[in-house]
PyMOL Python script that loads the backbone (N, CA, C, O; Angstrom):
from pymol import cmd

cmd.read_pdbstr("""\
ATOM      1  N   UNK A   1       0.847  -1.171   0.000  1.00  0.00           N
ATOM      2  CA  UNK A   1       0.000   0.000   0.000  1.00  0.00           C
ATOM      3  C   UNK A   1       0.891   1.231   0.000  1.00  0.00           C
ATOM      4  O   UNK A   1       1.722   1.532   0.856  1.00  0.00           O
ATOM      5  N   UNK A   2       0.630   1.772  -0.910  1.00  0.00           N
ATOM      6  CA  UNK A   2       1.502   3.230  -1.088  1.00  0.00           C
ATOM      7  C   UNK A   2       0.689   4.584  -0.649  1.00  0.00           C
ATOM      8  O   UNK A   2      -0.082   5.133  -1.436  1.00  0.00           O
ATOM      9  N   UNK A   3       0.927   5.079   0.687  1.00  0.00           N
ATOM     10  CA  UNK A   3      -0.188   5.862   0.714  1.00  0.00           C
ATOM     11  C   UNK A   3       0.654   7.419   0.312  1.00  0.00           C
ATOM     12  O   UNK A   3       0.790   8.298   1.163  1.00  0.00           O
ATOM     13  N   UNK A   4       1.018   7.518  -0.700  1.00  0.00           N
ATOM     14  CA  UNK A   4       2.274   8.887  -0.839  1.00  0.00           C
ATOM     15  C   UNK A   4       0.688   9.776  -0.824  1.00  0.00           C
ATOM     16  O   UNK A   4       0.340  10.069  -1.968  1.00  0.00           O
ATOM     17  N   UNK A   5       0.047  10.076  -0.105  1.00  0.00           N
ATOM     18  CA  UNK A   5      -0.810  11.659  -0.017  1.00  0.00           C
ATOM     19  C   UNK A   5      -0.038  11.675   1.964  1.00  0.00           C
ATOM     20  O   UNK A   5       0.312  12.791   2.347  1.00  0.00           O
ATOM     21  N   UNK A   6       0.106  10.734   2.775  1.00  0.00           N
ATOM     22  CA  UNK A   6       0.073  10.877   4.033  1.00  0.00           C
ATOM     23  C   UNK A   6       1.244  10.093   4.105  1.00  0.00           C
ATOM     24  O   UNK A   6       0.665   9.113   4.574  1.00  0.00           O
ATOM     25  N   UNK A   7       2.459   9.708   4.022  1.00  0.00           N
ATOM     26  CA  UNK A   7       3.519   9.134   4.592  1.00  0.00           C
ATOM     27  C   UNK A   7       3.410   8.728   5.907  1.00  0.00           C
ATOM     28  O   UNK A   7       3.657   7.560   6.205  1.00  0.00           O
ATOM     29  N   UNK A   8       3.008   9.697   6.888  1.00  0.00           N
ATOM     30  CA  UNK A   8       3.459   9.863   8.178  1.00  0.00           C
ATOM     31  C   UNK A   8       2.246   8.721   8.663  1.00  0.00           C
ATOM     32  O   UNK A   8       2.548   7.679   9.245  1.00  0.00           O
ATOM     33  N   UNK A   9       0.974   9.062   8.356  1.00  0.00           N
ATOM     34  CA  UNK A   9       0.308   8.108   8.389  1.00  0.00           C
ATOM     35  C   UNK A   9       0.307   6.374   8.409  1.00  0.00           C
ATOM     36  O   UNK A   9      -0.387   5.670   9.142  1.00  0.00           O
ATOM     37  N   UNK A  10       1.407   5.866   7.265  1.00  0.00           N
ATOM     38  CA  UNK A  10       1.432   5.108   6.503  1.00  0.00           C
ATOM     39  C   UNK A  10       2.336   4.717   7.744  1.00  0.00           C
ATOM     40  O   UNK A  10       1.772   3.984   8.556  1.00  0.00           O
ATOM     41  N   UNK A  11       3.712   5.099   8.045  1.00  0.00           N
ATOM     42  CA  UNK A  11       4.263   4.932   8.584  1.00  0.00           C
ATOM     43  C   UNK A  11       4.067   4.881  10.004  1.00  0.00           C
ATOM     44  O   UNK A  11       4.859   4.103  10.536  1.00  0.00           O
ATOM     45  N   UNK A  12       3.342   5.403  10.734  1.00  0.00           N
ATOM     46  CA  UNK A  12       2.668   5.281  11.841  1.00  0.00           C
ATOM     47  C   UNK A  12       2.529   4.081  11.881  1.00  0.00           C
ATOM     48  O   UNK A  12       3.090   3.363  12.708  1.00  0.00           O
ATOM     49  N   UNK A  13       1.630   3.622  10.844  1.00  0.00           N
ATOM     50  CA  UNK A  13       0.749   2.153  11.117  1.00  0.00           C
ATOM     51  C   UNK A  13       1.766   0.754  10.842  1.00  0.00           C
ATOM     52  O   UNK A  13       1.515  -0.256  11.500  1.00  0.00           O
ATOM     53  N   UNK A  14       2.501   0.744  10.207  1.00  0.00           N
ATOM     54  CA  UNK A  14       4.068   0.277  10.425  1.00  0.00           C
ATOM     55  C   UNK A  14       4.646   0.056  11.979  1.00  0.00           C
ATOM     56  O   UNK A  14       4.821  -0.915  12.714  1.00  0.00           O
ATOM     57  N   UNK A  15       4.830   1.392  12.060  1.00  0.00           N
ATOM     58  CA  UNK A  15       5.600   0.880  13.570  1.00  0.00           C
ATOM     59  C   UNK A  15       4.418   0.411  14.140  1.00  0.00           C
ATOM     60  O   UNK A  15       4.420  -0.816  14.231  1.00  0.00           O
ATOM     61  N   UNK A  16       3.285   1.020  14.607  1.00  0.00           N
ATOM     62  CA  UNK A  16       2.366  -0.009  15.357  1.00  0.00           C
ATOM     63  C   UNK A  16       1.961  -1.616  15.253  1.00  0.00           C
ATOM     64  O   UNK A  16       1.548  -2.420  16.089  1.00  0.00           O
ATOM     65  N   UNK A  17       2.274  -1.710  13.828  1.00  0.00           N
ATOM     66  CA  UNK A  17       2.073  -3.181  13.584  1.00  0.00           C
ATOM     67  C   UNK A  17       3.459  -3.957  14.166  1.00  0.00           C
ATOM     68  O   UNK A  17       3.532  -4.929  14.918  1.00  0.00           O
ATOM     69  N   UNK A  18       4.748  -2.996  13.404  1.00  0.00           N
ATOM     70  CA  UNK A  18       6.090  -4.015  14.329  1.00  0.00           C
ATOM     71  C   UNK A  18       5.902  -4.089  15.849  1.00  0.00           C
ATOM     72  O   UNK A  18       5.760  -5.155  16.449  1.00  0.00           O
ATOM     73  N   UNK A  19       5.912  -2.579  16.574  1.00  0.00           N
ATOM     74  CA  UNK A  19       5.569  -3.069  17.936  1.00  0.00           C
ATOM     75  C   UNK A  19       4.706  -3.122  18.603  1.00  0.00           C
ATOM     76  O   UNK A  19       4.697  -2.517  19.675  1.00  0.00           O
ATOM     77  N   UNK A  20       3.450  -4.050  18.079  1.00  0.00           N
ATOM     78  CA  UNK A  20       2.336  -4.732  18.579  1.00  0.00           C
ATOM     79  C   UNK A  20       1.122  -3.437  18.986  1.00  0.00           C
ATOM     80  O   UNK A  20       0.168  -3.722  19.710  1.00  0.00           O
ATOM     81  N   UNK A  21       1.280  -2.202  18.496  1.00  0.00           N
ATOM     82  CA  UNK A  21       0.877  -1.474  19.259  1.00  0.00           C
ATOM     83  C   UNK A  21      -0.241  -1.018  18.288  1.00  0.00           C
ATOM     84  O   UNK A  21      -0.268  -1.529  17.168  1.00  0.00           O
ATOM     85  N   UNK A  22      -1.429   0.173  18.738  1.00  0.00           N
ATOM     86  CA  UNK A  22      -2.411   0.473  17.459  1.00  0.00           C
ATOM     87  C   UNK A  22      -1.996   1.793  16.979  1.00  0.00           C
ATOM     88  O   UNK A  22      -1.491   2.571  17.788  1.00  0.00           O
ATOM     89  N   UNK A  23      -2.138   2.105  15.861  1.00  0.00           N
ATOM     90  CA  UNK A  23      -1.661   3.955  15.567  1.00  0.00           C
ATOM     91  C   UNK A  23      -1.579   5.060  16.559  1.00  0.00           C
ATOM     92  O   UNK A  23      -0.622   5.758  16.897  1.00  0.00           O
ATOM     93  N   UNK A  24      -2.747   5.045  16.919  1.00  0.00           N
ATOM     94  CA  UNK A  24      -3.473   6.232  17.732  1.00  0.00           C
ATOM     95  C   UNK A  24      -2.412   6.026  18.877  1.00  0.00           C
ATOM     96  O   UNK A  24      -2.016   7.063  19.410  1.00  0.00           O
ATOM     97  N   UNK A  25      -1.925   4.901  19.303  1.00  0.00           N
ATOM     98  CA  UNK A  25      -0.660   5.099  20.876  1.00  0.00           C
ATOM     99  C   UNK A  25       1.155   5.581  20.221  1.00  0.00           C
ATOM    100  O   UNK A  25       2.131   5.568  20.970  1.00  0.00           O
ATOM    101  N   UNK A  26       1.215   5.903  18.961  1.00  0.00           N
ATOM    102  CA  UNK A  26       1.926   5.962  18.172  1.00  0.00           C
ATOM    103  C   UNK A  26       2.590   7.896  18.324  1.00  0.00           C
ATOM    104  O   UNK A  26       2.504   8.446  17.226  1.00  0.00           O
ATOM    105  N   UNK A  27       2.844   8.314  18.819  1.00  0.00           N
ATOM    106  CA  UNK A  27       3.189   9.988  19.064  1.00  0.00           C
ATOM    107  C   UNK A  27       4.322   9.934  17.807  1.00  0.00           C
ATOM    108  O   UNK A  27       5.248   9.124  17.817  1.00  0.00           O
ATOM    109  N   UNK A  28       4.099  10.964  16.674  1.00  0.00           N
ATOM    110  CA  UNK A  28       4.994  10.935  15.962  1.00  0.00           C
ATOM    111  C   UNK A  28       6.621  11.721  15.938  1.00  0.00           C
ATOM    112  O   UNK A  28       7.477  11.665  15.055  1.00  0.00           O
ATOM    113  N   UNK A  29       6.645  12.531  17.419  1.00  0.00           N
ATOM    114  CA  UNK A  29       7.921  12.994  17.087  1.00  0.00           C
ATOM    115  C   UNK A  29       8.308  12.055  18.917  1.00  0.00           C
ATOM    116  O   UNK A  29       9.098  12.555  19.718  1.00  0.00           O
ATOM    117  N   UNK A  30       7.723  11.015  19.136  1.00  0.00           N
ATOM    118  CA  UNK A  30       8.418   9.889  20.281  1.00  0.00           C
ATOM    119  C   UNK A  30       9.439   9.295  19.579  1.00  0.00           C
ATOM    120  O   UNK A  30       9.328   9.349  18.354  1.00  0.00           O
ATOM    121  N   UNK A  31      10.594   8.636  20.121  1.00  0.00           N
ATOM    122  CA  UNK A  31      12.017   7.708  19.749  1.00  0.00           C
ATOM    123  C   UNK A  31      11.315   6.255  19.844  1.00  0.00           C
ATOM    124  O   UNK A  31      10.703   5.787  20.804  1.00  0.00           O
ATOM    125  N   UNK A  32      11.461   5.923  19.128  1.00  0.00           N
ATOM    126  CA  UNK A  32      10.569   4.242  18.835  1.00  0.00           C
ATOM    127  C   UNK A  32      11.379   3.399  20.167  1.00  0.00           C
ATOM    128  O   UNK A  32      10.791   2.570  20.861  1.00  0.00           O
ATOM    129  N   UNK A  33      12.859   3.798  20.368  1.00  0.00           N
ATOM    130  CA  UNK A  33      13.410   3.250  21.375  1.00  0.00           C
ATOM    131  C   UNK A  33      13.248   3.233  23.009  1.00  0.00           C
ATOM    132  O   UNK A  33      13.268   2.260  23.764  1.00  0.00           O
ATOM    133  N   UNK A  34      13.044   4.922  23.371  1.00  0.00           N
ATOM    134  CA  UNK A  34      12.739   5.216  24.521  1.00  0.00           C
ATOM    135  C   UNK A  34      11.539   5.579  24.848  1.00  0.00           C
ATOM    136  O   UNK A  34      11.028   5.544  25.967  1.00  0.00           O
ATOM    137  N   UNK A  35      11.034   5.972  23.741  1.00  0.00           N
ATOM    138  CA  UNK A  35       9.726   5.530  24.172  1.00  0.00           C
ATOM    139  C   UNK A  35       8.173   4.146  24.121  1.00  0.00           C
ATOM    140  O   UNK A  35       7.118   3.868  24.692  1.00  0.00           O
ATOM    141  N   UNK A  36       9.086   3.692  22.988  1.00  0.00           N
ATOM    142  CA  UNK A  36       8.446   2.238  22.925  1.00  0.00           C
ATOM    143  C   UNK A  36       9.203   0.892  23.228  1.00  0.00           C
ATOM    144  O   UNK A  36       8.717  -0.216  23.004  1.00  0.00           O
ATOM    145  N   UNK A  37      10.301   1.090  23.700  1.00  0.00           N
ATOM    146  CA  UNK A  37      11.009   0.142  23.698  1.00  0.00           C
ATOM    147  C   UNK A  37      11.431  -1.079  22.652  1.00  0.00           C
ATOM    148  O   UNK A  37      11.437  -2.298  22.823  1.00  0.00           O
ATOM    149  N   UNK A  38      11.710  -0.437  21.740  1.00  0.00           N
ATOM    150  CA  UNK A  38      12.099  -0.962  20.324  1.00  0.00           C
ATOM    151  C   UNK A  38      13.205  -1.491  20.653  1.00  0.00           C
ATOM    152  O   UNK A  38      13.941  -1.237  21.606  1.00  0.00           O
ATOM    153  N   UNK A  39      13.345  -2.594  19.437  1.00  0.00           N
ATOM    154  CA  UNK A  39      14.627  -2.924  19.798  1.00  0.00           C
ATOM    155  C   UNK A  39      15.622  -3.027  18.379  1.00  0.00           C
ATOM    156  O   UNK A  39      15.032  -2.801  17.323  1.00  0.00           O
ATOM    157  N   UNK A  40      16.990  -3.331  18.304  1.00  0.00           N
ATOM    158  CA  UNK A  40      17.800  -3.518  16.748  1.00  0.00           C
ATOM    159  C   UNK A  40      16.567  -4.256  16.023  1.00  0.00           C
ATOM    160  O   UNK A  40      16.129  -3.596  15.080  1.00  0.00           O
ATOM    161  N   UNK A  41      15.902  -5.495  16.258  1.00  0.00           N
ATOM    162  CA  UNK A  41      15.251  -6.076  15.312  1.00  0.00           C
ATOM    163  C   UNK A  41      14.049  -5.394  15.217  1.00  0.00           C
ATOM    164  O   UNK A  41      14.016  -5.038  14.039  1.00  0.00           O
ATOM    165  N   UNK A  42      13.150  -5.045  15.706  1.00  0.00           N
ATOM    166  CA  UNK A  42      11.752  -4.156  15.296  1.00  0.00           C
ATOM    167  C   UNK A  42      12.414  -2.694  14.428  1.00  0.00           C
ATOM    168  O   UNK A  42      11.677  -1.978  13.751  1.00  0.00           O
ATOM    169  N   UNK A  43      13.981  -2.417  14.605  1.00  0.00           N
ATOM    170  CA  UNK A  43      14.253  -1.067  13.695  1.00  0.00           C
ATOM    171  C   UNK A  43      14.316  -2.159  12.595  1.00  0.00           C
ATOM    172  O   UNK A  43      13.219  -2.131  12.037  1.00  0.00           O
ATOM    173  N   UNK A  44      14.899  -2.863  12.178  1.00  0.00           N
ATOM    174  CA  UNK A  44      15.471  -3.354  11.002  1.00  0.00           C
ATOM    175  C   UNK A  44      13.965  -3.203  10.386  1.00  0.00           C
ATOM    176  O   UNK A  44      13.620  -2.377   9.540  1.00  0.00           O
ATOM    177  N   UNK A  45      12.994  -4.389  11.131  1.00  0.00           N
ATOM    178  CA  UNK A  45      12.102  -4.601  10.175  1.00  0.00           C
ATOM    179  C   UNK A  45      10.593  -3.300  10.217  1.00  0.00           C
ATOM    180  O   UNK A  45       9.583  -3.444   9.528  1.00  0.00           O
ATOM    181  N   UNK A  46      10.840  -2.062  11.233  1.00  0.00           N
ATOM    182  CA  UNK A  46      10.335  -0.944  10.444  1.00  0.00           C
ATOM    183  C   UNK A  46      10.711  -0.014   9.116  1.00  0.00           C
ATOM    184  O   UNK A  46       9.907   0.623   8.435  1.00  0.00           O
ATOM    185  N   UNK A  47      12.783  -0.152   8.850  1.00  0.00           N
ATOM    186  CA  UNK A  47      13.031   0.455   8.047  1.00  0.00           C
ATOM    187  C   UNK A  47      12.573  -0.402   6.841  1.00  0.00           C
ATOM    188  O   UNK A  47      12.248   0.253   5.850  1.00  0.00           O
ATOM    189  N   UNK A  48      12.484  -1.855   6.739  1.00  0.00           N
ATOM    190  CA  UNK A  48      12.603  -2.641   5.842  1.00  0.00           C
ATOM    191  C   UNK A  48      11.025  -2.517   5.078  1.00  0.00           C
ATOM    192  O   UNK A  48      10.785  -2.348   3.883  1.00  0.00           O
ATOM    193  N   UNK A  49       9.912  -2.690   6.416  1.00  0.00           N
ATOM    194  CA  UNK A  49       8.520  -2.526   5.485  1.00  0.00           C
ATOM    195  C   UNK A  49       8.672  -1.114   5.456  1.00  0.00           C
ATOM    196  O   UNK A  49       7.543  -0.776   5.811  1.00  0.00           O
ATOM    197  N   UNK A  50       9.419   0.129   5.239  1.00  0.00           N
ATOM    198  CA  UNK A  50       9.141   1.075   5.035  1.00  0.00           C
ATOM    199  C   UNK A  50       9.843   1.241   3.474  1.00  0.00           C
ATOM    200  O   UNK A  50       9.305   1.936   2.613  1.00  0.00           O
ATOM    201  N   UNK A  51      10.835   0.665   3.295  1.00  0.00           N
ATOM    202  CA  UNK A  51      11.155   0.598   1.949  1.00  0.00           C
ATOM    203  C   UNK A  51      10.284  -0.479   1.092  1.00  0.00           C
ATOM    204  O   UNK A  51       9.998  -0.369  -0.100  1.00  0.00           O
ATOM    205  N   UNK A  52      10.017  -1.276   1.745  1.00  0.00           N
ATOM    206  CA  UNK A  52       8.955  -2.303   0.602  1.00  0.00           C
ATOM    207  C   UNK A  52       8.104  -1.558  -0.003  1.00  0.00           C
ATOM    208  O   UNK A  52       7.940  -1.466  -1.219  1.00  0.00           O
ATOM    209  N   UNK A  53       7.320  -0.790   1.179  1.00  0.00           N
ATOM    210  CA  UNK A  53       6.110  -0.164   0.795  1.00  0.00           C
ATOM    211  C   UNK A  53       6.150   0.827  -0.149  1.00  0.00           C
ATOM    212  O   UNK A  53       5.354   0.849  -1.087  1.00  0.00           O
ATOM    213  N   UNK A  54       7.455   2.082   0.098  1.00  0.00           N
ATOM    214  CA  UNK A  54       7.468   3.203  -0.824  1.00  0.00           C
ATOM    215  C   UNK A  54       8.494   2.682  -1.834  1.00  0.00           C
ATOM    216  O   UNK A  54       8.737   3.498  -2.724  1.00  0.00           O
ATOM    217  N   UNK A  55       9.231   1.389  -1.922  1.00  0.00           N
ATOM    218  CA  UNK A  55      10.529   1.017  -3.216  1.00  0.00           C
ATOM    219  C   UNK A  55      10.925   1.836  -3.333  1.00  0.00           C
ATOM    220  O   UNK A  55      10.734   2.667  -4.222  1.00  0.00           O
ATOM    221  N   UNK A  56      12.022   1.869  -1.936  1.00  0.00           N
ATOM    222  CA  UNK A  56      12.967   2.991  -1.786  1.00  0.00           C
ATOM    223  C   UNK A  56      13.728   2.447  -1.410  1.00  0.00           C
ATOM    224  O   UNK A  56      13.435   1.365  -0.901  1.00  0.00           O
ATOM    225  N   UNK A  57      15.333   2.933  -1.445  1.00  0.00           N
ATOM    226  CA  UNK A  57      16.524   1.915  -0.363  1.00  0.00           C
ATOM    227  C   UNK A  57      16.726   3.401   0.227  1.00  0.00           C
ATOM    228  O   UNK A  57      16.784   4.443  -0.425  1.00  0.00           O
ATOM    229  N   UNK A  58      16.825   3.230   1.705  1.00  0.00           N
ATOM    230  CA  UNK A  58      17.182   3.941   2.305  1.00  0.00           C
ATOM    231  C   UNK A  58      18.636   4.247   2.878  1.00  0.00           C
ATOM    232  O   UNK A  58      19.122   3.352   3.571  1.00  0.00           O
ATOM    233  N   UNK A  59      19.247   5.179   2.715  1.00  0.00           N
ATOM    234  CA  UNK A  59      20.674   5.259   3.261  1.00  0.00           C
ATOM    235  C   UNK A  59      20.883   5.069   4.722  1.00  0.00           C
ATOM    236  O   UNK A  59      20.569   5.802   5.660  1.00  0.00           O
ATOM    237  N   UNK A  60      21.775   3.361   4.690  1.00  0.00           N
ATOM    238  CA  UNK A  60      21.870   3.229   6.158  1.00  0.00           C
ATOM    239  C   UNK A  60      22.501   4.143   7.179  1.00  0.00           C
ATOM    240  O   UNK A  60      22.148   4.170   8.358  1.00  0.00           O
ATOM    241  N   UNK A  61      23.578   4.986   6.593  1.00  0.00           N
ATOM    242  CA  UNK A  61      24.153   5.876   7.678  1.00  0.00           C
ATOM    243  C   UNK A  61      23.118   7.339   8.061  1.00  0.00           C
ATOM    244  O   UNK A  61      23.627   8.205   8.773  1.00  0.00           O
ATOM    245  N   UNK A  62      22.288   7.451   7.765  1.00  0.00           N
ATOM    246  CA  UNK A  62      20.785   7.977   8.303  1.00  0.00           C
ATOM    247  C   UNK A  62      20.056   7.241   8.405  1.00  0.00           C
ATOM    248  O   UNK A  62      19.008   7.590   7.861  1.00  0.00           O
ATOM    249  N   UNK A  63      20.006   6.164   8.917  1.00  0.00           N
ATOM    250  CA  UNK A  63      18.641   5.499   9.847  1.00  0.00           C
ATOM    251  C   UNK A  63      19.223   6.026  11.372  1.00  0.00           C
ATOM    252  O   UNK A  63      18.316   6.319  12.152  1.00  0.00           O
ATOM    253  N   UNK A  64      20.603   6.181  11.894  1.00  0.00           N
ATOM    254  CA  UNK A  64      20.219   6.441  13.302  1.00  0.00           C
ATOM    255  C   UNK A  64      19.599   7.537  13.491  1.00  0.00           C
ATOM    256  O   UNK A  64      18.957   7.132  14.460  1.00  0.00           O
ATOM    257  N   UNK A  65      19.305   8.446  13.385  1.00  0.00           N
ATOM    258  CA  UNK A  65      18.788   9.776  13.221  1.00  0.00           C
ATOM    259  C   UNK A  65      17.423   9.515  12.676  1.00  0.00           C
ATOM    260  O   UNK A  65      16.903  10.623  12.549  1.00  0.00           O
ATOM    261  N   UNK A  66      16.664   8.665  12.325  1.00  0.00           N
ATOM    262  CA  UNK A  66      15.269   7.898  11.855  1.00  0.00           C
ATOM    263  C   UNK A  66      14.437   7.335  12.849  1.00  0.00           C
ATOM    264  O   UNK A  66      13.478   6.609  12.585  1.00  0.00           O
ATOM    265  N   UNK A  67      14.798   7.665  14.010  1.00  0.00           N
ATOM    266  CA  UNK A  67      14.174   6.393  14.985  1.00  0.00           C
ATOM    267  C   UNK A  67      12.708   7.229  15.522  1.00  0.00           C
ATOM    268  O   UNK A  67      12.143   6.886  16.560  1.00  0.00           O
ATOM    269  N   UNK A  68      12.257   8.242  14.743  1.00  0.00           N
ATOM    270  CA  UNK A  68      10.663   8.613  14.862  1.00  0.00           C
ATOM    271  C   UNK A  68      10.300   8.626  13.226  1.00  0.00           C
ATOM    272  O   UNK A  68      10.875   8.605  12.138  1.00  0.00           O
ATOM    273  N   UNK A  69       8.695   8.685  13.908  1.00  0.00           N
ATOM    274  CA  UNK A  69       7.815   8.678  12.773  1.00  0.00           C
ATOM    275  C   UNK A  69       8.088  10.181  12.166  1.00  0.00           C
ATOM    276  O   UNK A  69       8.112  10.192  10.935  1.00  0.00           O
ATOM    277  N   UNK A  70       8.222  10.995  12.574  1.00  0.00           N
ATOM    278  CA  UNK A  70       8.924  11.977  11.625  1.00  0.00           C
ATOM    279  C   UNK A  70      10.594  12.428  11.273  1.00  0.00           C
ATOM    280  O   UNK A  70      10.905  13.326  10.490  1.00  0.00           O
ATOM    281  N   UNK A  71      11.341  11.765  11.878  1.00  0.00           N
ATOM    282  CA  UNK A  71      12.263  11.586  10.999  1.00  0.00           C
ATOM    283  C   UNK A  71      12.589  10.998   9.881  1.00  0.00           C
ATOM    284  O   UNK A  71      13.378  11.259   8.973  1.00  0.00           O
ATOM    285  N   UNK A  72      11.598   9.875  10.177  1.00  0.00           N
ATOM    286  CA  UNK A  72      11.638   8.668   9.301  1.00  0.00           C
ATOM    287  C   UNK A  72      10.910   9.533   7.841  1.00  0.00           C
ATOM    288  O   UNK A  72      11.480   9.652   6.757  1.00  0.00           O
ATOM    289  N   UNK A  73       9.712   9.989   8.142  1.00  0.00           N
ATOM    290  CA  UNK A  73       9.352  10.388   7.090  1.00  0.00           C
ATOM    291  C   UNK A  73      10.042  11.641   6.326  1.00  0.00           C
ATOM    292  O   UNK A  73       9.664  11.921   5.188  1.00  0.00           O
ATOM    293  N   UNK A  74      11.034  12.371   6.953  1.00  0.00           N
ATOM    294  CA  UNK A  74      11.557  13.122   6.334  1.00  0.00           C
ATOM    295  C   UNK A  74      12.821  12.637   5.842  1.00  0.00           C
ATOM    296  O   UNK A  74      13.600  13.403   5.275  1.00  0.00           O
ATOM    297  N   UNK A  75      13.095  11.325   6.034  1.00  0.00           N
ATOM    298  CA  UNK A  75      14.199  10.747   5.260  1.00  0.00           C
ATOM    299  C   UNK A  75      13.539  10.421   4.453  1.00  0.00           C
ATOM    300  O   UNK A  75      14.092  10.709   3.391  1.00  0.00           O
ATOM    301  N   UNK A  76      12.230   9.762   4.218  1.00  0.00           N
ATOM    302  CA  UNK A  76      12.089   8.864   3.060  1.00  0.00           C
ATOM    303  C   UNK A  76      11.375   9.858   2.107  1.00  0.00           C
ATOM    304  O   UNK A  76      10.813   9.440   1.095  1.00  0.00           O
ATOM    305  N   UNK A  77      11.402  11.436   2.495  1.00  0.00           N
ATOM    306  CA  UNK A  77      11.002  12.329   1.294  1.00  0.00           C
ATOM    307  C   UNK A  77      11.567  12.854   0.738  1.00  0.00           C
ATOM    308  O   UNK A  77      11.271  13.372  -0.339  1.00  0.00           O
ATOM    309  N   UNK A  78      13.249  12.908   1.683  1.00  0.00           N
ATOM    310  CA  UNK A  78      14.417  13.282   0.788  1.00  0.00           C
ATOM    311  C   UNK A  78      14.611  12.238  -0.102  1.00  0.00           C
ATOM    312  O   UNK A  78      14.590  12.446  -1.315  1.00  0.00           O
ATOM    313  N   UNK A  79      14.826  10.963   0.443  1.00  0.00           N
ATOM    314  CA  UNK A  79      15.209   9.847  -1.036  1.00  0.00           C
ATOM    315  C   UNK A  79      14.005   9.223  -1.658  1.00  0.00           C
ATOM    316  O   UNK A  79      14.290   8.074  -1.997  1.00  0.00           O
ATOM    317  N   UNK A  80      12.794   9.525  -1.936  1.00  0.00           N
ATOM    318  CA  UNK A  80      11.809   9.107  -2.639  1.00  0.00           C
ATOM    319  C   UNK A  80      11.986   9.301  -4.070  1.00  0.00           C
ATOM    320  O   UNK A  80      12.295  10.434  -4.441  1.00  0.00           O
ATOM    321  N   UNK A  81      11.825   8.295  -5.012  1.00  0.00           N
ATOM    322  CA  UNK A  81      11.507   8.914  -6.128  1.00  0.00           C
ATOM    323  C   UNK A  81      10.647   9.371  -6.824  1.00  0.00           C
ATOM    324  O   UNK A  81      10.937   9.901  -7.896  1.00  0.00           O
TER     325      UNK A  81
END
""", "prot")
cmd.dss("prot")
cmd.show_as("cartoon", "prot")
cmd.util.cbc("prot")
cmd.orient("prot")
């Protein structure tokens, strides 16, 4: 599902699905880490369905700086095509 009108949206519902959680408990400028207690494997596989979804590769040396729903989305609007 490509929702390119709402990214942030899209992506919201991503991390809630990796960490078990529903959108709406989802705060988009929270650290997926300290505040949800994410871990290396729930990042891998949020960056990963986040590139499936938009078929994007994301530059790994900016994912640490990615670890919210709006960072994330402002990385993946700089490298979108």
């Amino acid at each position: 599902m490509n929702d390119s009108g709402n990214p942030a949206a899209r992506i919201r519902a991503i991390v809630a699905d990796v960490l078990a959680l529903s959108p709406d408990q989802i705060d988009d400028s929270a650290d997926f880490v300290s505040r949800y207690a994410a871990d290396s494997l729930n990042l891998i596989e949020i960056v990963a369905q986040v590139e499936k979804t938009y078929q994007v590769i994301l530059p790994h040396d900016e994912l640490p700086q990615a670890y919210t729903v709006d960072a994330l989305s402002d990385l993946l609007a700089r490298h979108a095509v």
